[in-house]
N, C-alpha and C positions, 0 to 999 in steps of 0.2 A: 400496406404492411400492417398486420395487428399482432398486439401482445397480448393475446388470448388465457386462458386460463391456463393450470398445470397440465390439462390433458392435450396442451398445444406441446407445452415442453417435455411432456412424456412421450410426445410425438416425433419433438427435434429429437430426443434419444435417442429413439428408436430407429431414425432417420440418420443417425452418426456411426452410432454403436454397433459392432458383428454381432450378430443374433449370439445368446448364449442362454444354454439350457443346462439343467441337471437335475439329479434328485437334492429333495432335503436340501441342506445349506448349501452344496456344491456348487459346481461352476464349470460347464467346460467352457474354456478360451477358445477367441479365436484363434488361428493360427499366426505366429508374432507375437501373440499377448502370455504372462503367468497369469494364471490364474489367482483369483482374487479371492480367496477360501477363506475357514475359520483360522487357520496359522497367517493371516495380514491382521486379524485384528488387535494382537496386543503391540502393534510397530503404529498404528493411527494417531494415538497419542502422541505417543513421541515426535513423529514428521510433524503435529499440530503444533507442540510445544516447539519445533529450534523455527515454525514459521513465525510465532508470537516473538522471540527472541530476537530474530535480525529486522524485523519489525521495532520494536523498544528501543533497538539501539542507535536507530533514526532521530531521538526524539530524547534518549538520555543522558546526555551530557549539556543538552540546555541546564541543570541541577546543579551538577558538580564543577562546571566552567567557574567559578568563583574562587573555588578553591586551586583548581590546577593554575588560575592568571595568579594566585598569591605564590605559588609556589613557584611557578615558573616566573614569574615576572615577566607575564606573557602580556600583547597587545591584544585587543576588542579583536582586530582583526584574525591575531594568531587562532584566538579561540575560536571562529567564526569556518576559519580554513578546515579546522580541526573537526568541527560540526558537519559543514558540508561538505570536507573532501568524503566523507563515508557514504551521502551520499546520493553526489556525485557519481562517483565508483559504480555504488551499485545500481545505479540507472542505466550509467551504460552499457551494462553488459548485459541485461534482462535475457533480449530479445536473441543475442547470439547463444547464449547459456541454454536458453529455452528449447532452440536448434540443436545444439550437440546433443543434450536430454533425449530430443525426439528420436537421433539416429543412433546414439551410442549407448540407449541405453540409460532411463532416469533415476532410481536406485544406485547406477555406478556413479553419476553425476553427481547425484545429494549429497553420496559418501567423498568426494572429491572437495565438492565445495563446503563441503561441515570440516571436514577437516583442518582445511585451509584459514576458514573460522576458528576453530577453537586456538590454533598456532598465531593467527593474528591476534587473536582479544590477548595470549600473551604475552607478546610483544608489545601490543598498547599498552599493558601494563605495568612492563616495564621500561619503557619510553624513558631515556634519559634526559630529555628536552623536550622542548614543542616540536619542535622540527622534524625532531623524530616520532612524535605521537601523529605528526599532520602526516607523516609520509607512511604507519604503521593505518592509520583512521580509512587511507586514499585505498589501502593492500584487503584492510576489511572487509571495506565496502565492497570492491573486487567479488572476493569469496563469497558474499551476501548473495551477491549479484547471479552466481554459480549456483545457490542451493535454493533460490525462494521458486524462480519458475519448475522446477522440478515436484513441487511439491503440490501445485495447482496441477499438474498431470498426472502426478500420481492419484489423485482425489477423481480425476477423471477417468483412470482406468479401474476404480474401483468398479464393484457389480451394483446394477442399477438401486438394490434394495438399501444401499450403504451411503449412497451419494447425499440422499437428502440430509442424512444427518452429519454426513461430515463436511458439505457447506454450510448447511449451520453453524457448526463448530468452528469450522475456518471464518465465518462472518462474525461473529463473536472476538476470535482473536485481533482481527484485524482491525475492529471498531475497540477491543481495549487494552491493544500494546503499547499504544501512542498515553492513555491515561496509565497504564498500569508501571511502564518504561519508566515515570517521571516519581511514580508515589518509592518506588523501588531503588530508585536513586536518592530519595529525600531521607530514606530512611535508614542508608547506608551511610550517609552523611550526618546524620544523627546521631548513631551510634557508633562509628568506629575513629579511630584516633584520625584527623584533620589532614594530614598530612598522606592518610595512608587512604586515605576513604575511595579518593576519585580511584583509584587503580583496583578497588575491590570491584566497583561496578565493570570493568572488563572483566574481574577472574570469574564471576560469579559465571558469565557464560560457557566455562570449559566442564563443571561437569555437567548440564546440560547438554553440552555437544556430545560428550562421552557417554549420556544415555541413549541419544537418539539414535548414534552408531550402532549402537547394540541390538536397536530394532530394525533396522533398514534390511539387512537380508529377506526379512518376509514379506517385503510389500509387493504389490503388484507394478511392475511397471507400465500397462497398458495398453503396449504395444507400439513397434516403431516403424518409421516410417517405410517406406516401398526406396528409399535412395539412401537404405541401409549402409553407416559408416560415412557417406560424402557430403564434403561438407562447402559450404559457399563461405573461402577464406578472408576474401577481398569483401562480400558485404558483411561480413561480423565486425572487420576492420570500419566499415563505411559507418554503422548503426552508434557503433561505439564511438565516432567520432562528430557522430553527427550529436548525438544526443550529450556529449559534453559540450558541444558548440551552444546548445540549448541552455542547458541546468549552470552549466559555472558563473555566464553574466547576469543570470536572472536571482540565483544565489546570491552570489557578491557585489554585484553592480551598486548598488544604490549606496551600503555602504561605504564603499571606495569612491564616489563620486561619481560614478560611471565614467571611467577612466578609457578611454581610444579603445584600447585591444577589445573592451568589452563590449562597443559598441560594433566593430568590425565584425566579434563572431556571431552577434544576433543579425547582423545585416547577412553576411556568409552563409547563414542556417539556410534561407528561405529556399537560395538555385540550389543548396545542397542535398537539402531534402527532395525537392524537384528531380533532382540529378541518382540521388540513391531508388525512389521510386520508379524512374525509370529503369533501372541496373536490373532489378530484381521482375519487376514484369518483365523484362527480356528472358532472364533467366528463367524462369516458369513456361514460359511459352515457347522456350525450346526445350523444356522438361529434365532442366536442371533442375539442383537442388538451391533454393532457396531461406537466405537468413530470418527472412519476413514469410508469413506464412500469408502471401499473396491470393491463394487460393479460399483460404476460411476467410479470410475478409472480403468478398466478393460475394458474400452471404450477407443481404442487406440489411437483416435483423440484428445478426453479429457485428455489424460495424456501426449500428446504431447503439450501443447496447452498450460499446466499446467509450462513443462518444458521450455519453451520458453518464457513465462511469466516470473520463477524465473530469467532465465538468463539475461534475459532485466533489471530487477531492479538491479539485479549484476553488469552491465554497468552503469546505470545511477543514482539511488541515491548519488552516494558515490559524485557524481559533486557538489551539493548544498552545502555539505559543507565545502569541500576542497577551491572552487571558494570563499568565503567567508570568511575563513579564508586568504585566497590569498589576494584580497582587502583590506580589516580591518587590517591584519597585517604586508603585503607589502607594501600597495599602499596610506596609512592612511586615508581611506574610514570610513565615522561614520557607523553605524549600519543600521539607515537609509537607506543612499549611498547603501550600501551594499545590503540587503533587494531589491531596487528599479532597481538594475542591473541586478537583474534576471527577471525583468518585461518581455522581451522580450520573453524567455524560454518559460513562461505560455499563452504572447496570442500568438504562433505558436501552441501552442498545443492546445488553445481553437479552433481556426480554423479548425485543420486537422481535431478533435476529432467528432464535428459537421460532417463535410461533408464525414467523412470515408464511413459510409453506403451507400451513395452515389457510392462512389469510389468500394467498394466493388462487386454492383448492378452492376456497365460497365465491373468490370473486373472478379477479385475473390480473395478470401482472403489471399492465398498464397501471390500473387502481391501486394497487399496490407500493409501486415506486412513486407515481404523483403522490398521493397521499405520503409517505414517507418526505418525500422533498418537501411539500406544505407543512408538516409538521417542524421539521428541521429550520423553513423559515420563519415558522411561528414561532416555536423557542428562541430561535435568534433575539426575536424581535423584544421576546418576553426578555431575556436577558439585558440586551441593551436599556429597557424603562428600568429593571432592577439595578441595575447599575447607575442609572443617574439619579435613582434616590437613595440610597443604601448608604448610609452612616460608614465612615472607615471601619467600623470593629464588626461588620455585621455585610462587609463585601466577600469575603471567604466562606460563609456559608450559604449568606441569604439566595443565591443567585440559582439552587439549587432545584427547587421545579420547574425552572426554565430550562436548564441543562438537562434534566431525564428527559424533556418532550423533543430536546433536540436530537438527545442520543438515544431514543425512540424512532424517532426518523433516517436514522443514519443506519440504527440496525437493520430497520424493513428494506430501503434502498440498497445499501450492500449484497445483503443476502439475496435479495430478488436477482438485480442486476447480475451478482456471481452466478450464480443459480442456470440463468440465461444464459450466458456465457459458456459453460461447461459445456451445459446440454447439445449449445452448436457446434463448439468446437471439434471437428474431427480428430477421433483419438488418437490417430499418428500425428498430430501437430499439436497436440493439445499444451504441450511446455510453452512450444512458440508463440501460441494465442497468448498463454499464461503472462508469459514474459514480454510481449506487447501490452496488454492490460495492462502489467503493472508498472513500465516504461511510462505510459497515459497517467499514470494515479501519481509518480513522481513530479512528470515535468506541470502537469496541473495543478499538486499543489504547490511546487516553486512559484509560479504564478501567483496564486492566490498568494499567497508569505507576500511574493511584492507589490499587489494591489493592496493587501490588507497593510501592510506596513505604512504604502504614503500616507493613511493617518497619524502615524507616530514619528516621533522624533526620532532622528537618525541616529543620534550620539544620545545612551541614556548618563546623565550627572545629575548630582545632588541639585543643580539647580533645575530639573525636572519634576513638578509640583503633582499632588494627586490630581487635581483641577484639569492641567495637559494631558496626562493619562485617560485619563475619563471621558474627557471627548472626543482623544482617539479610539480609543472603546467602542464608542459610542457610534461615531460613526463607521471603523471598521465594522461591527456587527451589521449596522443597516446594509453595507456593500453584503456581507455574509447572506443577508436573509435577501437580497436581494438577486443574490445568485443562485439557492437555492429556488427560487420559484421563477427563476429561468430554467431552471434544472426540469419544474414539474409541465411548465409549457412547452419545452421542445418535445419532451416526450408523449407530451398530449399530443401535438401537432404532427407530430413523424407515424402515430399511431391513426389505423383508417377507423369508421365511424362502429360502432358498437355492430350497427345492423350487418356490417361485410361480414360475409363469411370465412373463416381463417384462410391464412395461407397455404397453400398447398403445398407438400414438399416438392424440391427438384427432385 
């Protein structure tokens, strides 16, 4: 198998894609598909922005948990449920959301699941307890779960001329929701009364959802599947149980002690998965409709592509919020502070993310993700020396051209890898792929969170010195750079020798 230049993946298009012709900007569709004209392009933005949005919201109550445990006289753990039931939530339902997308129609779906969001982020925010914010957090993440794969197929049924840039665009948001989530909470919490702050950071999402509504009629849907409307009810039910069997012990475990239940459903997972993989290649092979899109992964570039993806986020999420607690609880960094030190992270990656296709175009994608993933462990690495000389009052900035080289390499990898993905995925399935991807980018980086974690201390207290932080830092980062450049070997090694000649399509 090789990962040849863009004129390989101009070629998976082409090889996916129903031919389509027109004059001037036009477009005719295939049959199935709206067409993708000059009336989709003022709705791109928007579907770009509520993907940035349920993205952030992964990653934005790490900020404001201080404030809701003082108000609520909440426990570590309450906050923790509150963090991961969202999600939770929305990992499990990626892959089944991405299915309905595919036959009922992705625009109805978006609008379904945007909706469902903006009425949850209310409720979160006016959550009269924990109880109620954890059980409003679990309904969120739900709806997340409903609107994110939808949005990867709709990009996919854009016309060929439009894709480049709006992967770009989507690898940009994706590399700076998780940074931009946290400076966006730091600074609501700044400025608005103490009491009222954490519940702004939900409303701010509703008139956002209320814009993106308003462009969703013009998109393209893409096209749906040939088992138009039928749906595989019993595996949406399987995927979704299977993948909280996965995310809840690997979430919570460590800090509950790893308590029986949690150990039974990680032991559970393994015949489960076994067992649902079975279910669904029956179902295919008697040409039913399937939850898992059995048939695009049987595409061996695509399931490469898929895997390289998961592992990437398995290196790098688990950084945003270890680094964070590092600062705020070492370094006595506000939240703010905090939030604004990962600036640098996100414009390296806005950079690379932009110009990758570029880079792709001179060389080829291979070269492009290794070199991305090298970079990513070299920043690591850079980060980890800055960290262990770095004076406390000069830890919240100094660390900052280690971080662009990282979020330099996070851009090129995303975008490549997204890129790759697209191009193979068949446009009647393209939700489904979407929503397995990003099922892999979840339960990968729960992983990482708990490799990266066994360096630190389980229970953080005042008798938690900079000194312990710093050498969980420290050697967290070394695991980090060290999975990144597992990341640039597998992908070297899965890749055949420069001299083969590309793959030929099926």
């Amino acid at each position: 198998m090789r990962y040849e230049s863009s004129r390989t993946v101009s070629a998976d298009v082409a090889r996916t894609r129903p031919a389509m012709s027109g004059a001037g900007s036009g477009a005719v569709a295939a049959p199935g598909q709206t067409a993708a004209g000059p009336a989709a392009e003022p709705a791109y933005p928007r579907i770009l922005l509520a993907a940035g949005m349920v993205l952030a919201d992964t990653s934005i109550l790490n900020v404001v948990s201080p404030v809701m445990r003082d108000q609520f006289n909440a426990s570590i753990g309450s906050l923790q449920l509150a963090i991961a039931g969202y999600q939770i939530g929305y990992a499990s339902v990626l892959v089944a959301a991405g299915a309905v997308g595919d036959r009922r129609g992705r625009p109805e779906t978006f609008r379904i699941g945007l909706a469902a969001f903006a009425l949850t982020s209310i409720a979160c925010a006016a959550a009269p307890n924990i109880g109620c914010l954890i059980a409003f957090r679990v309904v969120q993440g739900l709806a997340a779960g409903v609107l994110f794969p939808q949005i990867l197929g709709i990009i996919r049924g854009a016309v060929a001329d439009r894709q480049v840039g709006l992967v770009a665009a989507m690898s940009m948001i994706m590399s700076l929701a998780t940074v931009v989530g946290p400076i966006v909470a730091g600074v609501i919490v700044y400025s608005a009364p103490s009491s009222f702050s954490w519940r702004l950071v939900f409303l701010i999402n509703v008139p956002f959802c209320l814009w993106a509504w308003s462009g969703t009629p013009r998109v393209a849907s893409g096209g749906r599947s040939s088992l138009n409307g039928q749906l595989d009810v019993v595996g949406a039910l399987g995927i979704a149980a299977l993948v909280t069997a996965i995310a809840l012990p690997l979430t919570l475990g460590r800090s509950l002690g790893w308590p029986l239940w949690a150990l039974l459903l990680l032991v559970c997972a393994a015949p489960a998965a076994v067992l649902y993989a079975w279910h669904q290649r029956l179902r295919h092979d008697r040409q039913l409709p399937c939850t898992f899109p059995v048939s695009a992964f049987r595409e061996r570039q695509l399931l490469q592509a898929a895997i390289a993806y998961f592992l990437f986020f398995a290196a790098s999420t688990c950084f945003f919020l270890y680094f964070s607690i590092f600062l705020e609880e070492g370094a006595g960094a506000s939240p703010l502070a905090a939030g604004l030190s990962l600036a640098p992270y996100g414009i390296g990656a806005a950079i690379t993310a932009k110009a990758s296709s570029r880079l792709v175009a001179r060389t080829s994608i291979r070269t492009v993700v290794v070199s991305g993933a090298l970079l990513c462990a070299l920043g690591s690495l850079g980060t980890c020396l800055l960290v262990a000389h770095l004076s406390r009052g000069w830890l919240v900035a100094g660390a900052a051209p280690a971080l662009i080289v990282t979020g330099a390499g996070l851009g090129l990898v995303v975008s490549t890898v997204l890129r790759l993905v697209l191009a193979l995925a068949p446009p009647q399935e393209a939700g489904s792929v979407g929503g397995a991807l990003s099922t892999g980018q979840q339960i990968g980086g729960a992983i990482g969170i708990l490799l990266f974690g066994l360096f630190f201390p389980i229970h953080l207290s005042p008798s938690v010195d900079l000194g312990s932080l710093r050498v969980g830092i420290e050697h967290g980062l070394i695991y980090e750079a060290s999975a990144f450049a597992l990341v640039a070997a597998l992908f070297t090694l899965t890749s055949q020798r420069r001299g083969a000649g590309p793959r030929q399509a099926r």
